[in-house]
KEMI-211600 format. One record per atom (N, C-alpha, C, O, CB): x, y, z. Coordinates in steps of 0.02 Angstrom, whole numbers, plus 50000, padded with zeros to 5 digits. Last residue first. Glycine has a CB too. Example, Ala and Ser with C-alpha at 12.3 -4.5 7.8 and 13.67 -1.06 7.14 Angstrom:
# KEMI-211600
506424988850354/506844994750357/506455000250394/506705005750402/507044997050286/506604971650390/506154977550390/506604983550390/507124983450423/505654977650452/
# end
This chain:
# KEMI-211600
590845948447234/591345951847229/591885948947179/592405952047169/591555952847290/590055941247268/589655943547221/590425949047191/590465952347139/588775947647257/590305934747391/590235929547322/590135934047262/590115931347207/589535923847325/589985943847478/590895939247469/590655937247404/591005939547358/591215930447533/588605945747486/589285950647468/589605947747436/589635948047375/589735953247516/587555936047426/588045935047488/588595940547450/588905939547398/588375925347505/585745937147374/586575935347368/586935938547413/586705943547441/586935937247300/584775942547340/584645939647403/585485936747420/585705934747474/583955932947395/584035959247292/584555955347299/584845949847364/585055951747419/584935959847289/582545965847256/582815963547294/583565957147287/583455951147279/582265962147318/581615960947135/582055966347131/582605965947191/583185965647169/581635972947133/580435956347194/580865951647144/581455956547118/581755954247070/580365948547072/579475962647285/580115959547326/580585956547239/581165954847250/579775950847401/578205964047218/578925968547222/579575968447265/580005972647276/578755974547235/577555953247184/578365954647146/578695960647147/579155962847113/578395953747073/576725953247285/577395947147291/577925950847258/578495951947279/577295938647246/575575961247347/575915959147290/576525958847284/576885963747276/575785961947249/574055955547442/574565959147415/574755957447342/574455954447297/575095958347456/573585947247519/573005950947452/573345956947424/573095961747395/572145954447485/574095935647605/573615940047640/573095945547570/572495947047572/574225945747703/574935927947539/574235925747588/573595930747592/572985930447586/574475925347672/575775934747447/575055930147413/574755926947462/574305923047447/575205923947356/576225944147570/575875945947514/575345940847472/574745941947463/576385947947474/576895930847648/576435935847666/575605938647615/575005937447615/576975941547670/577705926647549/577275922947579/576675926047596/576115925047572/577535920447629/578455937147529/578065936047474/577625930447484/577215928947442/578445935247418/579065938947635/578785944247635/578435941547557/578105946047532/579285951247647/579895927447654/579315927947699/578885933247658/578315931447647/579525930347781/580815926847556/580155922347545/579645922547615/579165918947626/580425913547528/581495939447601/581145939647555/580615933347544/580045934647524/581575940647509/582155934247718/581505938047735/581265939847668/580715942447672/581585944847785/583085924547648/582345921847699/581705927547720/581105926647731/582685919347787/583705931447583/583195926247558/582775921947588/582345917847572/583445922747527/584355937447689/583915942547627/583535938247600/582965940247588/584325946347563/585115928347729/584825931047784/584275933747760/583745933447791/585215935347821/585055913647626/585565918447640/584885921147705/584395917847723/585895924647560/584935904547501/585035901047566/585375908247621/585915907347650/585655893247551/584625907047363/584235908847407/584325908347502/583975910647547/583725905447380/585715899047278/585555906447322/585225908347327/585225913547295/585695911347320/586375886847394/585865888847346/585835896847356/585875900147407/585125884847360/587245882447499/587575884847411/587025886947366/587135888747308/587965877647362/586245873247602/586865878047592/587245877047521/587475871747498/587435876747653/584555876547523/585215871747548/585815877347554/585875882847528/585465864747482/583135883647573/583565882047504/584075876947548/583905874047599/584025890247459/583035898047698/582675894147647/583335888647591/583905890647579/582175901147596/583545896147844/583705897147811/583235894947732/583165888947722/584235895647833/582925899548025/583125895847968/583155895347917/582615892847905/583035893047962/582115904848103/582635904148137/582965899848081/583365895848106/582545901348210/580925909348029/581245915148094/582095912948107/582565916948116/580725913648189/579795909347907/580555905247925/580545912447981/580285918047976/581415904147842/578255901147886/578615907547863/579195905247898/579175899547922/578315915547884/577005894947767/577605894447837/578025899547790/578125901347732/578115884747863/575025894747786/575885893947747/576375894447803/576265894447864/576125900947685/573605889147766/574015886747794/574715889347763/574965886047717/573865880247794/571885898747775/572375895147718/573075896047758/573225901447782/572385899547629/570265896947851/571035900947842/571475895547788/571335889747771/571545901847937/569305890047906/569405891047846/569975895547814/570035896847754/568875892847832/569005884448011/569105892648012/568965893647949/568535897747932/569845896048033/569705869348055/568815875348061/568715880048066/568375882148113/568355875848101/570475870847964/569935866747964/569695869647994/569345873947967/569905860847977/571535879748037/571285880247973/570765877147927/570615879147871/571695879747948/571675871148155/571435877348157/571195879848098/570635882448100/571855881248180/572355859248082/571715857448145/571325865248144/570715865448135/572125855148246/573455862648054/572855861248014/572075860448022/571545860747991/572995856547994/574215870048174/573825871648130/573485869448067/573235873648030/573995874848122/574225855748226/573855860948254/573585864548201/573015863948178/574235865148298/575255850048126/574405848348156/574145850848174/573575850248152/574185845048194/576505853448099/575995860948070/575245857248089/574725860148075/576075863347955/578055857248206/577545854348155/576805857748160/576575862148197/577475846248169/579255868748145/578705866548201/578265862448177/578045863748121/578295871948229/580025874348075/580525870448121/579985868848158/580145867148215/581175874048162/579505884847978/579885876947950/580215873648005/580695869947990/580545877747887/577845887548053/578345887448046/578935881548033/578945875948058/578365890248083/576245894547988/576745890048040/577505892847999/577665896747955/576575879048035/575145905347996/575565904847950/575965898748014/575905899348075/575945912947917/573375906447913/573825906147967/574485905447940/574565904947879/573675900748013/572465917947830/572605915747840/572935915147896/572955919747936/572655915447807/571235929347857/571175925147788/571925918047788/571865913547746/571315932547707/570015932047994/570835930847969/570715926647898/570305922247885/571385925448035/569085936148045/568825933547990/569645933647954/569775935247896/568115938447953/568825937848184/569105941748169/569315941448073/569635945848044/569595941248223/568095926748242/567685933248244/568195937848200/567885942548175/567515936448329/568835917848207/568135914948141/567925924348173/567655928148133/567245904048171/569875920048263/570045921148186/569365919048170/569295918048109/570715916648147/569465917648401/569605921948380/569565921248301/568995922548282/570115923248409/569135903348406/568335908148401/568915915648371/568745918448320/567695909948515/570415897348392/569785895948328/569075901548352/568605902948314/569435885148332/570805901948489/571175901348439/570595901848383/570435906248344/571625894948444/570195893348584/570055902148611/570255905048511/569905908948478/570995906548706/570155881848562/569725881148543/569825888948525/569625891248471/569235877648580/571845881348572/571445879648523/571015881148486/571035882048425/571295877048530/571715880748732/572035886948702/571905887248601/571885892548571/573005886248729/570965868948756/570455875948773/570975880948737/570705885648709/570285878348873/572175861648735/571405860148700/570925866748682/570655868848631/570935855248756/573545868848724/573165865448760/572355864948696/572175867148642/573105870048845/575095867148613/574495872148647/573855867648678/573715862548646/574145877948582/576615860748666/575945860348615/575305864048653/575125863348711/575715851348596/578075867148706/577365863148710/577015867348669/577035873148648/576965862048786/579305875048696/579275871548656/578535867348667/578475863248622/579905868248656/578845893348740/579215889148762/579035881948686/578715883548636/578965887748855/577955902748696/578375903448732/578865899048762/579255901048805/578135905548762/576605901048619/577005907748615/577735907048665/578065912348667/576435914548645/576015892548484/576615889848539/577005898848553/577435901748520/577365882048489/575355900048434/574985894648432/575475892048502/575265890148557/574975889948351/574925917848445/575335913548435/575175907548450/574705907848491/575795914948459/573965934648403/574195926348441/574715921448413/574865921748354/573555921248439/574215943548312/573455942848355/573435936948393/572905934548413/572775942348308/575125957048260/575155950148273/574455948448353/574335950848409/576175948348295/574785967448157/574835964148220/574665958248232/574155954948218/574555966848260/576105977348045/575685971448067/575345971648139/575575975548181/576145965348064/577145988148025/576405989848011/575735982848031/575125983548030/576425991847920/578345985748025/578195987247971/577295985447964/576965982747920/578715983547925/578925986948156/579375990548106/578825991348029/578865996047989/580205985048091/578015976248227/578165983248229/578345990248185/578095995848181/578525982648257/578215965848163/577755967848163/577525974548172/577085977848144/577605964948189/579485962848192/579355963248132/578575968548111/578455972748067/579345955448113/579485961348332/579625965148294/579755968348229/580005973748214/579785965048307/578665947848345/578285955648367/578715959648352/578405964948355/578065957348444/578645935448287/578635940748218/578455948348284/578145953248264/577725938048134/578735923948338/579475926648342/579325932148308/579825935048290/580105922348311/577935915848424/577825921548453/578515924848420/578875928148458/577725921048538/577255901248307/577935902948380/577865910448362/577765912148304/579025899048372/576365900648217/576665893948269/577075898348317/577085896548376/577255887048225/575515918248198/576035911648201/576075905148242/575815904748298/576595913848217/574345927748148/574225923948182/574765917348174/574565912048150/573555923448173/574155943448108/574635938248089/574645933448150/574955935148201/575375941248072/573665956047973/573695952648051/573755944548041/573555940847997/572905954548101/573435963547875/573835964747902/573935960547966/574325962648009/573785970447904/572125966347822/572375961547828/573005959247855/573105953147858/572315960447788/571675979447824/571295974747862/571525966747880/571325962647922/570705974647826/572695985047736/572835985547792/572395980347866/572585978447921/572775992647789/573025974747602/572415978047630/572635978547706/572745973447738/571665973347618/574735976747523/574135973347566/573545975247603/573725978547652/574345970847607/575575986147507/575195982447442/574515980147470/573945981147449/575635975347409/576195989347589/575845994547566/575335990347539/574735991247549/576205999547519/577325977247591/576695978147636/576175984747647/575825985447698/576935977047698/577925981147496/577705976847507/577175976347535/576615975147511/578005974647523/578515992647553/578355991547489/577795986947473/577285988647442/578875989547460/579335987847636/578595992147685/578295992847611/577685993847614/578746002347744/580185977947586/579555977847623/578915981047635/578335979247642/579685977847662/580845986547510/580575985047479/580075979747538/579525978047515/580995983347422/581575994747611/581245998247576/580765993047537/580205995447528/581696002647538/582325982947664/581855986147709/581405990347674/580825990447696/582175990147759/583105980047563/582865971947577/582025979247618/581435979447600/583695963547663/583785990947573/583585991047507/582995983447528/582475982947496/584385990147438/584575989647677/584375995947680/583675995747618/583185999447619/585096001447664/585305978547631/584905976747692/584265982947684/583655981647683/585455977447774/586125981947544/585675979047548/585125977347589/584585974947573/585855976447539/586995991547616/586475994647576/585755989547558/585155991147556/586885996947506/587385983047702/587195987147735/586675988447696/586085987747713/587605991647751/588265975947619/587825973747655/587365977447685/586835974447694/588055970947690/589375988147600/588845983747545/588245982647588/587795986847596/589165975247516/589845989547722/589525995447670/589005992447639/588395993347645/590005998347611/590125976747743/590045979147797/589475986947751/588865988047756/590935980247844/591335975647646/590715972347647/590225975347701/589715976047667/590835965047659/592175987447667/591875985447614/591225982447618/590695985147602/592235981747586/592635982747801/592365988847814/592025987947743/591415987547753/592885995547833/593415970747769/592735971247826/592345972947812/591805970247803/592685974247878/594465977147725/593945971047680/593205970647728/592605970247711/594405961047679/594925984047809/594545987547732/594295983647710/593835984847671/594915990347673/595405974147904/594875980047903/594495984447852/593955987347854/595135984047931/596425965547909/595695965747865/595315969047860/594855968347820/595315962647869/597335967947990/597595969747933/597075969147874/597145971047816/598175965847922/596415968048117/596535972248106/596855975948023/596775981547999/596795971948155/595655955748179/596115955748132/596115962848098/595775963348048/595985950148086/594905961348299/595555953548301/595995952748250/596545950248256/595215945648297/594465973548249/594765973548297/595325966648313/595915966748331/594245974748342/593665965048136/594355972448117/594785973948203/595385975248205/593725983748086/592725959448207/593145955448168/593765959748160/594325957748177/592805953248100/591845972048275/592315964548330/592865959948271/593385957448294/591485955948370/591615979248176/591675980948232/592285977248249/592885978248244/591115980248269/590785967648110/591265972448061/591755974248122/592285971148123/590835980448018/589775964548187/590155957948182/590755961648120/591135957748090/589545949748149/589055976648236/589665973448295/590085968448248/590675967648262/589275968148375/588585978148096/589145983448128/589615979548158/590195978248142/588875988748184/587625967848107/588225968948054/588825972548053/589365971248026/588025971248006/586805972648210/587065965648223/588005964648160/588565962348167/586165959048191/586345983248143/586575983048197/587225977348222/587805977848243/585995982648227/585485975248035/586345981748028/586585983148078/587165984948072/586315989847999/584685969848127/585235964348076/585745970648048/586355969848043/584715958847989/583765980248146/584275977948218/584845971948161/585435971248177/583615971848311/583245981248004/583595986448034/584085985148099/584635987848107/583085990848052/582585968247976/583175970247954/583655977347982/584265977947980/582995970847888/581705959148103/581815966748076/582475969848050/582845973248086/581645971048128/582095948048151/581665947848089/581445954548076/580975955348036/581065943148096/583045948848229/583365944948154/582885946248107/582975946148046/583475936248153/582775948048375/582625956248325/582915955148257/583045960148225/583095964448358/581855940148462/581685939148386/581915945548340/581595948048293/580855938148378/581935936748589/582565937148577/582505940148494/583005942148465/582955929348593/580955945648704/580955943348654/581425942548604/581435947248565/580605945148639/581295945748887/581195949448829/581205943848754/581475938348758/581825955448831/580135936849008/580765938348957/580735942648894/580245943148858/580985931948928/579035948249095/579365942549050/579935942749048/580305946949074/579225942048987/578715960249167/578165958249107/578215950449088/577735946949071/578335962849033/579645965949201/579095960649249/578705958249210/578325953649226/578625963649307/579995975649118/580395970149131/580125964149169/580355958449167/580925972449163/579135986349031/579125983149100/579605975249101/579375970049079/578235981749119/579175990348888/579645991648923/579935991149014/580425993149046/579585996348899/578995982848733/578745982448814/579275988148841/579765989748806/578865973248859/578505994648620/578805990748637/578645990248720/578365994148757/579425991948611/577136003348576/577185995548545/577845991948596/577705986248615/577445995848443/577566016348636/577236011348670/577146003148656/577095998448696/576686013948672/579076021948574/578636021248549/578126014648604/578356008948609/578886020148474/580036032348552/580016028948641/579296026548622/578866029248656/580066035748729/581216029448428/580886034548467/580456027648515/580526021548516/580316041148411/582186023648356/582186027848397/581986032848426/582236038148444/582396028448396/581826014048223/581876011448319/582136017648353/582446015348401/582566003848345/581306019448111/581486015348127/581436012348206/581006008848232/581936016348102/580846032148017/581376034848076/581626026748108/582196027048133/580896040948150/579686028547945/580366030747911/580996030547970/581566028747957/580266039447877/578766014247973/579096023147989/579566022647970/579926017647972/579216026848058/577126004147992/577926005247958/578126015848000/577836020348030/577796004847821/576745998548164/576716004848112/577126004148071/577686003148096/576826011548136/576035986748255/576475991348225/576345994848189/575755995148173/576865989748202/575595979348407/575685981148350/575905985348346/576065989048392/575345981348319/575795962148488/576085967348445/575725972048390/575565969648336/576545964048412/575135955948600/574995956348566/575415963348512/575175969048512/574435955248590/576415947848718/575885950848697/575615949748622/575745944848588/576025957148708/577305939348824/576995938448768/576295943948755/575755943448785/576835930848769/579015948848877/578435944648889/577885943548817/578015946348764/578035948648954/579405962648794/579495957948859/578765953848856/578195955448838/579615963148943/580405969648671/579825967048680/579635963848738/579905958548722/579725963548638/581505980548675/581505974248699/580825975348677/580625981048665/581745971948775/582035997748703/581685994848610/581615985548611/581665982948556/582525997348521/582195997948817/581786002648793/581545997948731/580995995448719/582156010048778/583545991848819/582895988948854/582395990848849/581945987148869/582855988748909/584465993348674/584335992348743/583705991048763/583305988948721/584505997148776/585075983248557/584585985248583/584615987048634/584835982548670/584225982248581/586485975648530/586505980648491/585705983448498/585545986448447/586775978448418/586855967348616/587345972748602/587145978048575/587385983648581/587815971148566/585775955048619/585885961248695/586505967648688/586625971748732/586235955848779/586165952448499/585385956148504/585485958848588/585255964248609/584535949148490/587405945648503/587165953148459/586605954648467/586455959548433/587195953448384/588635941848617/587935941148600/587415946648568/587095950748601/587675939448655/589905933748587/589745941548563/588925939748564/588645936648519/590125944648471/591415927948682/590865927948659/590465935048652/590555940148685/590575923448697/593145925248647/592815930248626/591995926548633/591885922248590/593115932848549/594875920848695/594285920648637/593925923848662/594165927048709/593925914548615/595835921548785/595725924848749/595285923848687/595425926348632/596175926248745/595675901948813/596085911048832/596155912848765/596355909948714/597025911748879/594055897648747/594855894748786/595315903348788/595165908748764/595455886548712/592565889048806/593145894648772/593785894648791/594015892148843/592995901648784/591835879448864/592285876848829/592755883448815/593365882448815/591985872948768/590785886248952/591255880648958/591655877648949/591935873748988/591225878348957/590265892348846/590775898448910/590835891248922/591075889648868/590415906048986/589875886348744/590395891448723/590565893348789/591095896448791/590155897848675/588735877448801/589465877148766/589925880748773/590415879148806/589485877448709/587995890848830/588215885548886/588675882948872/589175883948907/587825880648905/587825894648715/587815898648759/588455895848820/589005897648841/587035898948780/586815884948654/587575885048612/587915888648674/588385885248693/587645890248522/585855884048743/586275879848762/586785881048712/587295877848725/586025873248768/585295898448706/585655895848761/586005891448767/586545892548794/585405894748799/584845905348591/585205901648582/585665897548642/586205894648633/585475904848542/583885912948664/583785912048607/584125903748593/583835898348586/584075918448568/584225921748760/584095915648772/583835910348708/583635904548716/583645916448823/584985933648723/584315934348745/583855925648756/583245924948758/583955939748679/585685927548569/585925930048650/584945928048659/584525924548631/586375941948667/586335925348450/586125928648474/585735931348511/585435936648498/586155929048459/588315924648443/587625920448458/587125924748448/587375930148431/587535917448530/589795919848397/589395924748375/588615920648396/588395915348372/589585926748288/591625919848438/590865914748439/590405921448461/590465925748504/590815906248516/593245918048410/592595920948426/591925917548420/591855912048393/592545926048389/594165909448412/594375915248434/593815918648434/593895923848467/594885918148400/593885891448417/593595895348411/593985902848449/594105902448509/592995892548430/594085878748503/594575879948471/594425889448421/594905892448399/594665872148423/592925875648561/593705876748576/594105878148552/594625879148583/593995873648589/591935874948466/592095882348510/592555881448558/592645885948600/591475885648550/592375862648411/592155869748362/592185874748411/592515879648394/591315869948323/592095854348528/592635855348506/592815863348462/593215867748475/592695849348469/590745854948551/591235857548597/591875859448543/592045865048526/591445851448661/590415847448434/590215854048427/590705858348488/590985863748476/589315854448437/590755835348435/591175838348408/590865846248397/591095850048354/591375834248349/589945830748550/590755833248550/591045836048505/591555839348516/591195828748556/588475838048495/588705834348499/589205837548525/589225843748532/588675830948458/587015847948593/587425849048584/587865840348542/587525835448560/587575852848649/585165848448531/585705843848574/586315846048538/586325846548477/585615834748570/583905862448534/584595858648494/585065853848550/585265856148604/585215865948458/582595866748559/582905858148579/583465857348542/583575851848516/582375851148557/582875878548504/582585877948575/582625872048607/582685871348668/581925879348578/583055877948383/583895880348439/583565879948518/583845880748572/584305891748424/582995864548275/582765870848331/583205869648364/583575864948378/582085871248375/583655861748125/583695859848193/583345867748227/583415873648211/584605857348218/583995865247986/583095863147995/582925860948063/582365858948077/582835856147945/585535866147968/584845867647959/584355864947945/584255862247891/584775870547932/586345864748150/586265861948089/585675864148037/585155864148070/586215855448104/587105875648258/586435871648226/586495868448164/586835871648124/585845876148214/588525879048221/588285873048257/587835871648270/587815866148299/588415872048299/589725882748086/589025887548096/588915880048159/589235875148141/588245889248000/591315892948041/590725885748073/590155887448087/590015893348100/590885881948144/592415901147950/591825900547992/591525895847978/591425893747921/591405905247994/593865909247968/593755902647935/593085901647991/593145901448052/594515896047935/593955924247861/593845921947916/593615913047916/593245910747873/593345926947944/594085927447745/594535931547770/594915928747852/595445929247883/594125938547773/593025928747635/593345923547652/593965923347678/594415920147650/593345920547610/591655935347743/592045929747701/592555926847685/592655921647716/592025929847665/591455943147844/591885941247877/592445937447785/593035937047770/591495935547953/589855948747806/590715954247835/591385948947816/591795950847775/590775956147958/589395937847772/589375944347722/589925948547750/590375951247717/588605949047722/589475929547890/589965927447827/589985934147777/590505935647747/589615919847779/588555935347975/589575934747989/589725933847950/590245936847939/590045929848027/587475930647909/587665939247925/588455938147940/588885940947906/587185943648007/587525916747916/587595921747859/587845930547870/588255934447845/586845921647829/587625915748069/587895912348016/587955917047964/588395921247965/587535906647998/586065920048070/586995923648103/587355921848081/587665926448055/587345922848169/585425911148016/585485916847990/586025922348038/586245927948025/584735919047982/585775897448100/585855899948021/586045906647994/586545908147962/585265899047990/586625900748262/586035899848220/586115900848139/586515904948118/585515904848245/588025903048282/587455898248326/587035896248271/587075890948239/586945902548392/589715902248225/589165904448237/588555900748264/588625894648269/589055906848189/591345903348252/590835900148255/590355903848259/590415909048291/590835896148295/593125907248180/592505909648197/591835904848205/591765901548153/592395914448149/594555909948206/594365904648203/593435906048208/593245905048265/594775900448259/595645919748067/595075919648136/594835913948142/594825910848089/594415924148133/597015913747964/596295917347977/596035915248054/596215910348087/595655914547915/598725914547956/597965910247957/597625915947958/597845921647955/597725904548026/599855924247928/599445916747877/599085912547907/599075906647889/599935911047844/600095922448108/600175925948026/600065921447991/600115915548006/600865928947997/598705919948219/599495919948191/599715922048096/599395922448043/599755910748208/597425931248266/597605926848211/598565924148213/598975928648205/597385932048137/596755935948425/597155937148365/597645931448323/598115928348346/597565942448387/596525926848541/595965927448475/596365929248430/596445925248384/595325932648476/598085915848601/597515921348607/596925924148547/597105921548494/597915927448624/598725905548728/598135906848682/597775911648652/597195912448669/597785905148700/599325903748856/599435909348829/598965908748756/598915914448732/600255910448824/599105884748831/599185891248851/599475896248805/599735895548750/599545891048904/598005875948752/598705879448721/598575885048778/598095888948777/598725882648622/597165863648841/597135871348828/597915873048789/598385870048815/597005876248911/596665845848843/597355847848855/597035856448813/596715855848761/598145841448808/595095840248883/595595839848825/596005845648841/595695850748853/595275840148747/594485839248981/594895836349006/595525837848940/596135836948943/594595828849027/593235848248934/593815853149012/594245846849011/594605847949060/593345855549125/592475838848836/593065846348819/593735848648889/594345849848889/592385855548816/592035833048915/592465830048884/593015835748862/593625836648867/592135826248831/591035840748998/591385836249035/592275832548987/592805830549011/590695829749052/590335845548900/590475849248930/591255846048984/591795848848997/589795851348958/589645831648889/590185835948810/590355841948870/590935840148874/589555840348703/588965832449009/589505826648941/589965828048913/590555826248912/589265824448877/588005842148997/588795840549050/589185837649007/589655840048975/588765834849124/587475837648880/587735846248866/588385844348929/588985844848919/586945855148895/586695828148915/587185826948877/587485833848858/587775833748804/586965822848822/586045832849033/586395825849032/586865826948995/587445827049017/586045819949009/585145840948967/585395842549012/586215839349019/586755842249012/584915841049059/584255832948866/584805838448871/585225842848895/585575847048867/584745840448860/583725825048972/584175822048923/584655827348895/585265826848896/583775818848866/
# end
């Protein structure tokens, strides 16, 4: 079905009439035409880009990007589009598929987690993650990451380690000052800001996660998206319920589920706001674990709330965490979860 209807719209766009000679750079007195895939890319473009750049976002929030159905009028949004911001690694494919079908001369696709990692610092295939917090971050040749390519696919999840999200902040500073060039100090501003925040969102994690009994430290999700999180700041992740695709875990994968955490005496599980949570109630019934959700691919709050940002999602994770696991929540309440542009 999703197949079907991605030609469709794929099919409708290639008949609608191209502006030749077309190109990304702005005509005078407009702005950039900018789209984004997922929520929290979304936000990260808007902290550089605000209100400088006229930006779309084409998940909708509380939609998975793993079954997102494209509509026409989403073609349309990346036809007309001088850049389109995804983030890559298959993550977001069928926006993917849109966007090179529909782009039109001289626009722009930017996939920020294959721009800004190489293959050394990938995760491949499904393991078991663990981590260390460290001062030094991602550059050293550390065994936690995969680095056999046979292993799998690599793991598209580097949104949930604020450090690859400054990465991701650079290219989208980077790539915007290059199309619009007379914005560049406004860029380059936010781009600073953001930065610090981010820099400040990371300090007050490993903060965070000091707090917590290191015994507890382990993290059993609906979906396989925390192994770099896990990394950067000292977790391991001990299974996943759905590690790799969109099906429901088998009977026997369940039961394996439930002997682990009764031998490993886990205090909780955690799902997720885009998965449903039967399974894991089913698992937390006979374990006795306690049930919360943590966000990977989606935004807490509504759009205009402020909490609805990139910082206010890994802050209500990281205080999720903490009152699961035997920490302490309020030292994330210092943390600034607000949007540059707005604060300016």
């Amino acid at each position: 079905m999703l197949t079907s209807l991605l030609a469709i719209i794929i099919l409708i766009a290639a008949c609608s009439p191209a502006a030749p000679g077309t190109t990304a750079a702005p005509a005078e007195g407009e702005r950039l035409r900018v789209v984004a895939s997922l929520s929290p890319i979304k936000n990260i473009v808007y902290n550089i880009g605000g209100d400088r750049i006229d930006l779309v976002g084409i998940l909708p929030p509380g939609v998975d990007p793993h079954t997102f159905e494209p509509k026409p009028s989403d073609a349309v949004k990346v036809a007309e589009a001088d850049l389109i911001f995804l983030n890559g690694i298959h993550l977001d494919e069928t926006t993917l598929k849109l966007a090179e079908a529909n782009l039109k001369e001289g626009a722009e696709i930017i996939e920020l987690a294959a721009a800004v990692a190489g293959p050394d610092e990938l995760i491949y295939g499904i393991e078991h993650h663990h981590g260390h917090a460290e001062e030094e971050g991602h550059d050293d040749d550390d065994d936690e990451h995969g680095h056999d390519e046979e292993e799998g696919e690599p793991d598209p999840h580097l949104l949930l380690d604020p450090n690859f999200v400054i990465r991701y902040a650079k290219v989208v500073f980077v790539t915007l000052s290059a199309h619009d060039p007379d914005n560049r100090d406004y860029y380059e501003a936010n781009f600073n800001e953001y930065t610090a925040r981010l820099l400040a969102l990371d300090e007050a994690i490993q903060a965070t996660t000091a707090t917590i009994p290191e015994s507890n430290r382990r993290l059993l999700t609906y979906h396989d998206s925390f192994g770099y999180f896990a990394i950067r700041y000292g977790y391991t992740v001990i299974g996943a319920i759905q590690p790799n695709d969109t099906s429901q875990p088998s009977a026997q994968e369940v039961a394996a589920l439930i002997v682990q955490l009764l031998d490993e005496d886990v205090p909780a599980i955690f799902g997720s706001a885009l998965f449903p949570a039967d399974v894991l109630e089913q698992i937390a019934s006979a374990t006795g674990a306690s049930v919360r959700t943590l966000r990977d691919e989606d935004l807490p709050g509504a759009p205009g709330d402020p909490e609805h940002t990139y910082i206010g999602m890994m802050v209500e994770n990281l205080r999720t965490l903490a009152e699961s696991l035997g920490g302490d929540s309020s030292l994330m309440d210092g943390v600034d979860v607000g949007n540059v542009p707005d604060s300016e």
